[in-house]
Structures are given as C-alpha cells and as structure tokens.
DOVEX-688121 format. One record per atom (N, C-alpha, C): y, x, z; residue in three letters; residue number from 1; atom name. Coordinates in steps of 0.1 Angstrom, whole numbers, plus 5000, padded with zeros to 4 digits. Atoms other than C-alpha are relative to their C-alpha. Example, Ala and Ser with C-alpha at 12.3 -4.5 7.8 and 13.67 -1.06 7.14 Angstrom:
# DOVEX-688121
     py     px     pz     r     k    a
   4988   5009   5000   ala     1    N
   4955   5123   5078   ala     1   CA
   5012   5009   5000   ala     1    C
   4989   4991   5000   ser     2    N
   4989   5137   5071   ser     2   CA
   5011   4992   5008   ser     2    C
//
This chain:
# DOVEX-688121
     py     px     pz     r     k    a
   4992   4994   4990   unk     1    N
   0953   8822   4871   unk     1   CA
   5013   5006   4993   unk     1    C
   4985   4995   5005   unk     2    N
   0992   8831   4867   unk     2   CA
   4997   5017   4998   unk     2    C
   5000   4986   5003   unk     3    N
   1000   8865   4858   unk     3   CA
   5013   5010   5008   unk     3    C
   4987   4999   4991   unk     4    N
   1028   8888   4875   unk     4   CA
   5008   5002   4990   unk     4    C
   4991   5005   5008   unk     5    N
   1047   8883   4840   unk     5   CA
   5004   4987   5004   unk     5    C
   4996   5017   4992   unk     6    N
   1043   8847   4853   unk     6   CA
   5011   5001   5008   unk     6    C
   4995   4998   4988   unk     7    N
   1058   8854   4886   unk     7   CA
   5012   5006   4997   unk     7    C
   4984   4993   5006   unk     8    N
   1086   8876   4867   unk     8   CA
   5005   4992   4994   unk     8    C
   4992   5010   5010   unk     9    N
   1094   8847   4843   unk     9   CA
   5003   4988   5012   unk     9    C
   4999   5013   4987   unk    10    N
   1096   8824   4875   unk    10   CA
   5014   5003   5004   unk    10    C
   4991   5002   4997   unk    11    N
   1121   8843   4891   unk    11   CA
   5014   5006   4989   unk    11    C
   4993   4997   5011   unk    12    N
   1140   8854   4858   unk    12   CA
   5005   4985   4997   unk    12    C
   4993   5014   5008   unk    13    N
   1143   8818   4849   unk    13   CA
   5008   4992   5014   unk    13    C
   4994   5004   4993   unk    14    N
   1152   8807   4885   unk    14   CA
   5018   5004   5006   unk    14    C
   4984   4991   5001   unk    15    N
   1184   8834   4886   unk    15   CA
   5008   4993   4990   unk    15    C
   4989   5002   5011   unk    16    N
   1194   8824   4849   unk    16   CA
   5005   5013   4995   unk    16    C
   4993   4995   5003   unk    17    N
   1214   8839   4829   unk    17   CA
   5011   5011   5006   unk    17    C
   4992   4991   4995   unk    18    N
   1237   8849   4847   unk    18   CA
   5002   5007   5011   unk    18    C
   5004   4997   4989   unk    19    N
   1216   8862   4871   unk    19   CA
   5002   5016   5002   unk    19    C
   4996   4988   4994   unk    20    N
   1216   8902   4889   unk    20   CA
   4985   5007   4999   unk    20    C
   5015   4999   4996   unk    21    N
   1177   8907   4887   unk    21   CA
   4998   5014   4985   unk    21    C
   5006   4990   5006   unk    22    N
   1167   8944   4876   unk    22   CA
   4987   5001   5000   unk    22    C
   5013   5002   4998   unk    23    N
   1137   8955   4870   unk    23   CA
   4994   5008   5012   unk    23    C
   5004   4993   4985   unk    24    N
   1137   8976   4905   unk    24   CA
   4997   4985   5011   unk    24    C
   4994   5012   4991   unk    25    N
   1149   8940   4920   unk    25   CA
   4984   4993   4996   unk    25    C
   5004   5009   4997   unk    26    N
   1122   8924   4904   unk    26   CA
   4985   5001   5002   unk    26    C
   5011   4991   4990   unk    27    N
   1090   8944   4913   unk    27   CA
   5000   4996   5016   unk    27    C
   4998   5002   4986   unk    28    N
   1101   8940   4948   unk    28   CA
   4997   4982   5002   unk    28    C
   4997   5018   5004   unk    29    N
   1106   8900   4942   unk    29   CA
   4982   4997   5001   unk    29    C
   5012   4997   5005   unk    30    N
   1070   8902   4925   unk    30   CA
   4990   5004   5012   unk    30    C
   5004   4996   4991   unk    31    N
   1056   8921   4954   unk    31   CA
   5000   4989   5015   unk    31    C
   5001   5006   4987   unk    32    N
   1066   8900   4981   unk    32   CA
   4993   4987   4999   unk    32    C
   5004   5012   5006   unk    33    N
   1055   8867   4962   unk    33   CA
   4984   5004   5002   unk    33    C
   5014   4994   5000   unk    34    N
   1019   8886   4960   unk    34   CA
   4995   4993   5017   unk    34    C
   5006   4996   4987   unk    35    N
   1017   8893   4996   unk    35   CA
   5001   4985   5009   unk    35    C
   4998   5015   4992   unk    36    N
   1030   8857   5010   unk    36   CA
   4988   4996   4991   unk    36    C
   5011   5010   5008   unk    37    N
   1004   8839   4987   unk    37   CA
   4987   5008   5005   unk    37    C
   5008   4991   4990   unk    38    N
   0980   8867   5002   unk    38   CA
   4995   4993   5018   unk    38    C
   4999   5002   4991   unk    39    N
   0988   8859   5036   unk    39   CA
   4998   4980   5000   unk    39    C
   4993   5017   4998   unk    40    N
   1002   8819   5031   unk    40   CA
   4986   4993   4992   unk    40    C
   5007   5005   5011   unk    41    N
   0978   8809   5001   unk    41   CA
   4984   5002   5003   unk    41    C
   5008   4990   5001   unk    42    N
   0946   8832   5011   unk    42   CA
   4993   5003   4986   unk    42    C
   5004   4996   5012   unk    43    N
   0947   8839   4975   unk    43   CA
   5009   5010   4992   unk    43    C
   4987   4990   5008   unk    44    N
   0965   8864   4951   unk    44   CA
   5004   4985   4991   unk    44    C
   4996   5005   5009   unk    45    N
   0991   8853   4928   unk    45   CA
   4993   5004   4986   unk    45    C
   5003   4994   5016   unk    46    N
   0976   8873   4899   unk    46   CA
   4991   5013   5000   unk    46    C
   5006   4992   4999   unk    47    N
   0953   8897   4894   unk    47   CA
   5000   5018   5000   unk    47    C
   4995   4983   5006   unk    48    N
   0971   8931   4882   unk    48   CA
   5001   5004   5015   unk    48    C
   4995   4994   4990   unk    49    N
   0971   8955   4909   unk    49   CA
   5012   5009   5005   unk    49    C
   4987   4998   4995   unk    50    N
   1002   8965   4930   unk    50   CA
   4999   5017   5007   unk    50    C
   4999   4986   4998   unk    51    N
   1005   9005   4929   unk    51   CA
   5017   5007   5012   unk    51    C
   4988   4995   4998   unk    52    N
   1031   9025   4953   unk    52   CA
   5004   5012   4992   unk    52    C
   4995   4988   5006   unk    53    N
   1052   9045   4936   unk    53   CA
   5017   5004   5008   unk    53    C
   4991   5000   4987   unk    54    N
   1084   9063   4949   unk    54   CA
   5012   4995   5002   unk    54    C
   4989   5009   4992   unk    55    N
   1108   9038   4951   unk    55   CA
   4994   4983   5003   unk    55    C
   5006   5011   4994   unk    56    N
   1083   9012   4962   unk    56   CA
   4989   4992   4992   unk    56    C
   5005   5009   5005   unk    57    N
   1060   8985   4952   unk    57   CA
   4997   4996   4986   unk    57    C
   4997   5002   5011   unk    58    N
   1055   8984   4915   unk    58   CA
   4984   4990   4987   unk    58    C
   5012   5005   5013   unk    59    N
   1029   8964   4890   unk    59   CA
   5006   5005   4989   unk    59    C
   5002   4994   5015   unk    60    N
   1027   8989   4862   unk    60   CA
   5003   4995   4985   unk    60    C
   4997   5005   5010   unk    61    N
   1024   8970   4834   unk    61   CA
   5012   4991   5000   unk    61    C
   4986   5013   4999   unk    62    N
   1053   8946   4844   unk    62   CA
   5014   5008   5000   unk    62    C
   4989   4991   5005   unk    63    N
   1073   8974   4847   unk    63   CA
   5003   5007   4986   unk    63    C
   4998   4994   5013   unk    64    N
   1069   8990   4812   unk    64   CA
   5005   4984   4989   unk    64    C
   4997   5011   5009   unk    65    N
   1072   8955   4798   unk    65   CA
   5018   4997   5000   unk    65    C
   4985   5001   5001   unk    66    N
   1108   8955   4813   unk    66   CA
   5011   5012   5001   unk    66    C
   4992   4986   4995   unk    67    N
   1119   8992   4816   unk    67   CA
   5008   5001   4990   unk    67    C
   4990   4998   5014   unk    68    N
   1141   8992   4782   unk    68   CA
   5012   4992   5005   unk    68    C
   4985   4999   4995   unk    69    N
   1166   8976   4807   unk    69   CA
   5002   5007   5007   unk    69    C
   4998   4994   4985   unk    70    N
   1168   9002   4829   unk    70   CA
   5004   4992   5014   unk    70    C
   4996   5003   4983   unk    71    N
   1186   8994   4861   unk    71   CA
   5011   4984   4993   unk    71    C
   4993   5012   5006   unk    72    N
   1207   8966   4840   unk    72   CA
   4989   4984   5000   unk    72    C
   5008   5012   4993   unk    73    N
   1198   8928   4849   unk    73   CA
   4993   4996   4984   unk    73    C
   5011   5006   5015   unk    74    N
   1169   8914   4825   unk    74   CA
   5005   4983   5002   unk    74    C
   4999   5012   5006   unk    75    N
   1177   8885   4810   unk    75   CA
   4992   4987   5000   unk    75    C
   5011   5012   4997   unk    76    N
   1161   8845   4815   unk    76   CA
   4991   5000   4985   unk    76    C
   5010   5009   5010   unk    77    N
   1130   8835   4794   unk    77   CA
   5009   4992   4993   unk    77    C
   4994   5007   5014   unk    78    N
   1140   8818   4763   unk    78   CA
   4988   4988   5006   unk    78    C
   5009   5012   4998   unk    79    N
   1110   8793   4772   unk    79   CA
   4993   5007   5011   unk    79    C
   5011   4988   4992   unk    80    N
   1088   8798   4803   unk    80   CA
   4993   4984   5008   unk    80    C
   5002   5009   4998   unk    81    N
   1063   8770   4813   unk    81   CA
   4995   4999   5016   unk    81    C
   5003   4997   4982   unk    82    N
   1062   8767   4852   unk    82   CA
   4985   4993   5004   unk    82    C
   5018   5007   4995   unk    83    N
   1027   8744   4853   unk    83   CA
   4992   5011   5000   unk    83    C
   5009   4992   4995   unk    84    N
   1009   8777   4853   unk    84   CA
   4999   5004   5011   unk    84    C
   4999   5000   4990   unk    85    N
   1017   8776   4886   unk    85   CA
   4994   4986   5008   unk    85    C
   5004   5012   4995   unk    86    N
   1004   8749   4910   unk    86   CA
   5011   4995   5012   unk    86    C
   4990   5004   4992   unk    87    N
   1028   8728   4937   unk    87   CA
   5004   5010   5007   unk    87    C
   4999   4989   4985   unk    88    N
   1020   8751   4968   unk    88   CA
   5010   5016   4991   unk    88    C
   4994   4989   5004   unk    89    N
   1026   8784   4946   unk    89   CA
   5015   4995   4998   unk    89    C
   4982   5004   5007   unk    90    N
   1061   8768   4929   unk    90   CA
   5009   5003   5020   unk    90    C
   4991   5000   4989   unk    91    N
   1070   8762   4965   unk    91   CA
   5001   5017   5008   unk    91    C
   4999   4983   4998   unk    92    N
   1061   8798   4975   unk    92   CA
   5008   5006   4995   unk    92    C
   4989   4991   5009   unk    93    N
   1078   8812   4950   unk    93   CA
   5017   4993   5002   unk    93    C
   4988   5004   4997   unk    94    N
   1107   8792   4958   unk    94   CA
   5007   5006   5012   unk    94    C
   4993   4994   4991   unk    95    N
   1110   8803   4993   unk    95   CA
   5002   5014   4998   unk    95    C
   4995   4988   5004   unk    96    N
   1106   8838   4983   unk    96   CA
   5010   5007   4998   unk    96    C
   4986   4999   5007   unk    97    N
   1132   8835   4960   unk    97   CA
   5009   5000   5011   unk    97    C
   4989   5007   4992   unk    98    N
   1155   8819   4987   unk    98   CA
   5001   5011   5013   unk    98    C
   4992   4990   4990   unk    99    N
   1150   8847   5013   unk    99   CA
   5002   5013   4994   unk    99    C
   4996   4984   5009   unk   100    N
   1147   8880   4991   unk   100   CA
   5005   5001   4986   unk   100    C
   4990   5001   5013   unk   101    N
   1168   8868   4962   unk   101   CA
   5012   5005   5003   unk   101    C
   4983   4994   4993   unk   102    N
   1199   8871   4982   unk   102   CA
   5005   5017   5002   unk   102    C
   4995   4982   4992   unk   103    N
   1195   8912   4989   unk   103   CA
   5002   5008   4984   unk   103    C
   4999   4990   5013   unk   104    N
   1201   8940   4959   unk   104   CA
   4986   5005   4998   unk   104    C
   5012   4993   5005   unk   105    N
   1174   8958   4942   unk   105   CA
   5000   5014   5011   unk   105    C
   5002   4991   4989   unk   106    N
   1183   8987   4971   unk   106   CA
   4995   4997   5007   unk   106    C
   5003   5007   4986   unk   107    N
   1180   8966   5001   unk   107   CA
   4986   4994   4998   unk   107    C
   5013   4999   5006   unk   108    N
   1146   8956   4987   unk   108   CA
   4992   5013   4997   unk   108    C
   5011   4989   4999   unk   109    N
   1134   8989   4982   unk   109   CA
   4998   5004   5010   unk   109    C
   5002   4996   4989   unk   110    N
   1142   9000   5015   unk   110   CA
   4993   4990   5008   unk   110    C
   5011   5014   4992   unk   111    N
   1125   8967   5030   unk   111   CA
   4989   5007   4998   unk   111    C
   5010   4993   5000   unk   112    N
   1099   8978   5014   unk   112   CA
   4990   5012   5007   unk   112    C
   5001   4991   5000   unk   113    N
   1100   9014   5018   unk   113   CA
   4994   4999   5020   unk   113    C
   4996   5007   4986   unk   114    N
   1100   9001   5062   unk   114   CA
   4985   4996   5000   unk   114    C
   5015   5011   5002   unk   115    N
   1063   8982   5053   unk   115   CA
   4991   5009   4997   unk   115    C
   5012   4993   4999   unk   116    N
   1030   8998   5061   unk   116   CA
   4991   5002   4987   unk   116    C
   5013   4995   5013   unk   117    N
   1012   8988   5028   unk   117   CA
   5006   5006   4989   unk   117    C
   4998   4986   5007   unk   118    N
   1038   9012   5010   unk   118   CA
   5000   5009   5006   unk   118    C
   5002   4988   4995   unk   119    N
   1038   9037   5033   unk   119   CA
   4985   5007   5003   unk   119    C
   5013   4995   4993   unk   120    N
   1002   9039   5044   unk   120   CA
   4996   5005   4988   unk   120    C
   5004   4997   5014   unk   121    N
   0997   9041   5001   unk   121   CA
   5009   5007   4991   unk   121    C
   4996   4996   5009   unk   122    N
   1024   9057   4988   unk   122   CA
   4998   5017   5006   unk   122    C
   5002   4986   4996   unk   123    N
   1017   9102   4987   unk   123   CA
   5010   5007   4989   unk   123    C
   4996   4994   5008   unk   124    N
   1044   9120   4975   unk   124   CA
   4998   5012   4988   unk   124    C
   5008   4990   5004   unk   125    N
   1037   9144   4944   unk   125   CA
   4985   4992   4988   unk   125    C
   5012   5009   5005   unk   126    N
   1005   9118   4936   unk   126   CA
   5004   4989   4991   unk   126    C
   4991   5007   5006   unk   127    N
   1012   9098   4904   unk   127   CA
   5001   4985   5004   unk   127    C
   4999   5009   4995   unk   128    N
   1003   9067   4918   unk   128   CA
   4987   4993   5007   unk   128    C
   5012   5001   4989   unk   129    N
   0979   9052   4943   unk   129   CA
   5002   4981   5002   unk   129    C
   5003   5016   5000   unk   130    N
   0971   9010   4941   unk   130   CA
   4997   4998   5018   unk   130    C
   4993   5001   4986   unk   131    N
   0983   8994   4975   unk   131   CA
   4986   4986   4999   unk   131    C
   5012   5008   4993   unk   132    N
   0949   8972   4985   unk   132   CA
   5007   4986   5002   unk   132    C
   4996   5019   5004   unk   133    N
   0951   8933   4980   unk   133   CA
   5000   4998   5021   unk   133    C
   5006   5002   4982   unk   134    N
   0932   8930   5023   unk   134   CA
   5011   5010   5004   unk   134    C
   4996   4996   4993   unk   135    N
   0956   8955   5036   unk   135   CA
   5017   4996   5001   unk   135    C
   4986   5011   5008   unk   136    N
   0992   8931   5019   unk   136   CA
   4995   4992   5010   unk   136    C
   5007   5009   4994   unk   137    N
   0970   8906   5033   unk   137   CA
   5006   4997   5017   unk   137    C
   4996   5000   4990   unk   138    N
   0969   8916   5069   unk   138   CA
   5014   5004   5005   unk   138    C
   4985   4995   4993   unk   139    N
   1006   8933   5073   unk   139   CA
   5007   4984   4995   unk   139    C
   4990   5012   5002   unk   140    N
   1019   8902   5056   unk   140   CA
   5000   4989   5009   unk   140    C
   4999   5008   4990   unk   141    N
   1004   8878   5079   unk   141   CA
   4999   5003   5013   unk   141    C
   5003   4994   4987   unk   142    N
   1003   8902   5112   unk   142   CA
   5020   4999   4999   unk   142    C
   4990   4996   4996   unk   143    N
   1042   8910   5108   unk   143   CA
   5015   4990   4990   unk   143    C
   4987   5005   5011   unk   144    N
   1061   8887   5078   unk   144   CA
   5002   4982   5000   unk   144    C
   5006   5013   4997   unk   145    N
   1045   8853   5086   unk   145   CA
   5007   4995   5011   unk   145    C
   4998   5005   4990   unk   146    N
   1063   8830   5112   unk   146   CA
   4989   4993   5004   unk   146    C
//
C-alpha cells in the first residue's frame, strides 16, 4: 500500500519544479486524495491517520518531513516511482490534482475549514484529534461525489 509520502511525491512531481505546492497546499492536496479514494475507491490511499489541526487537515508525519520549508514551495522528487500506485489510484490522483491544484494553499484551507470531517474533529486549545477514515468516507461521498 502507497504511503501519504507517496501521495506527496505524486503531486510534487506532477507540479514540477516550478511548481507553487507548500506544505499547507499539500496536506490539503493529500487530504482530499484520501477522502476521494475513501469515497471513489472504497479504500484508503495509505494508512497514516489524518488529524485536524488549526489550519486544517494535516498527516503529521508528512508534515514534519516537509516543515523545513515553511510556507515556501517544496521542491519535485529527484526520482519518485509512480507504480506504487495502481491505474484507478494514478487516475484519482490525477483528477484531484486537476480540480484542487488550481486553488492556493488558503483557498484549500478554507475548503476545508467549510467540511464536516474538520469541523466535527477539530477542538480548539486540544493538540490534535485524528479525523475518522468512515466519517471522510461518508461526507466525501454524501456531499463531494458527483
């Protein structure tokens, strides 16, 4: 099973170089990839669990792996081999890319911020509280799902 370093080196290598993808941008990116493959897939992308924290949506470890760029865009994979992924996922992650690539790392948090499975989980004050795989699940395919 991919990892949501995976999922980060997907859409890191799909931007490029000269791509705009923070690490606020790509949490959010990451998250929505999750939840469509939730809903679309009836499977996770990856196993790490997806905590709210207070500017949204975050996989923990994926963040500390990229926090030494702060708010500055992280850089493509030097090598990143996409077969860890299977057809369906690539194409998931493709559309993803293609509708919430386009917006800023703001405009993505506030999406977010709008969506039940951060709000129902995020408590201000509380360091962080893991946002339920079944409850991504249902809002993704009750409200995100054509």
């Amino acid at each position: 099973m991919p990892t949501s370093h995976d999922v980060a080196k997907y859409f890191l290598s799909v931007e490029g170089d000269e791509g705009e993808i923070s690490n606020l941008k790509l949490q959010k990116l990451v998250y929505y990839a999750q939840g469509f493959s939730l809903a679309l897939l009836d499977e996770p992308l990856f196993d790490e669990p997806i905590e709210a924290w207070m500017h949204g949506p975050v996989v923990a470890n994926l963040y500390h792996r990229y926090s030494q760029h702060g708010s500055s865009a992280i850089p493509a994979p030097a090598n990143f081999d996409v077969t860890v992924f299977s057809k369906a996922q690539r194409r998931l992650l493709d559309d993803v890319y293609e509708v919430y690539g386009q917006y800023s790392a703001w405009k993505l948090r506030q999406l977010t911020h709008e969506e039940d499975p951060w709000k129902d989980n995020y408590k201000e004050g509380v360091s962080s509280k893991e946002i339920p795989s079944d409850e991504m699940e249902v809002y993704f395919r009750e409200n995100l799902v054509n």
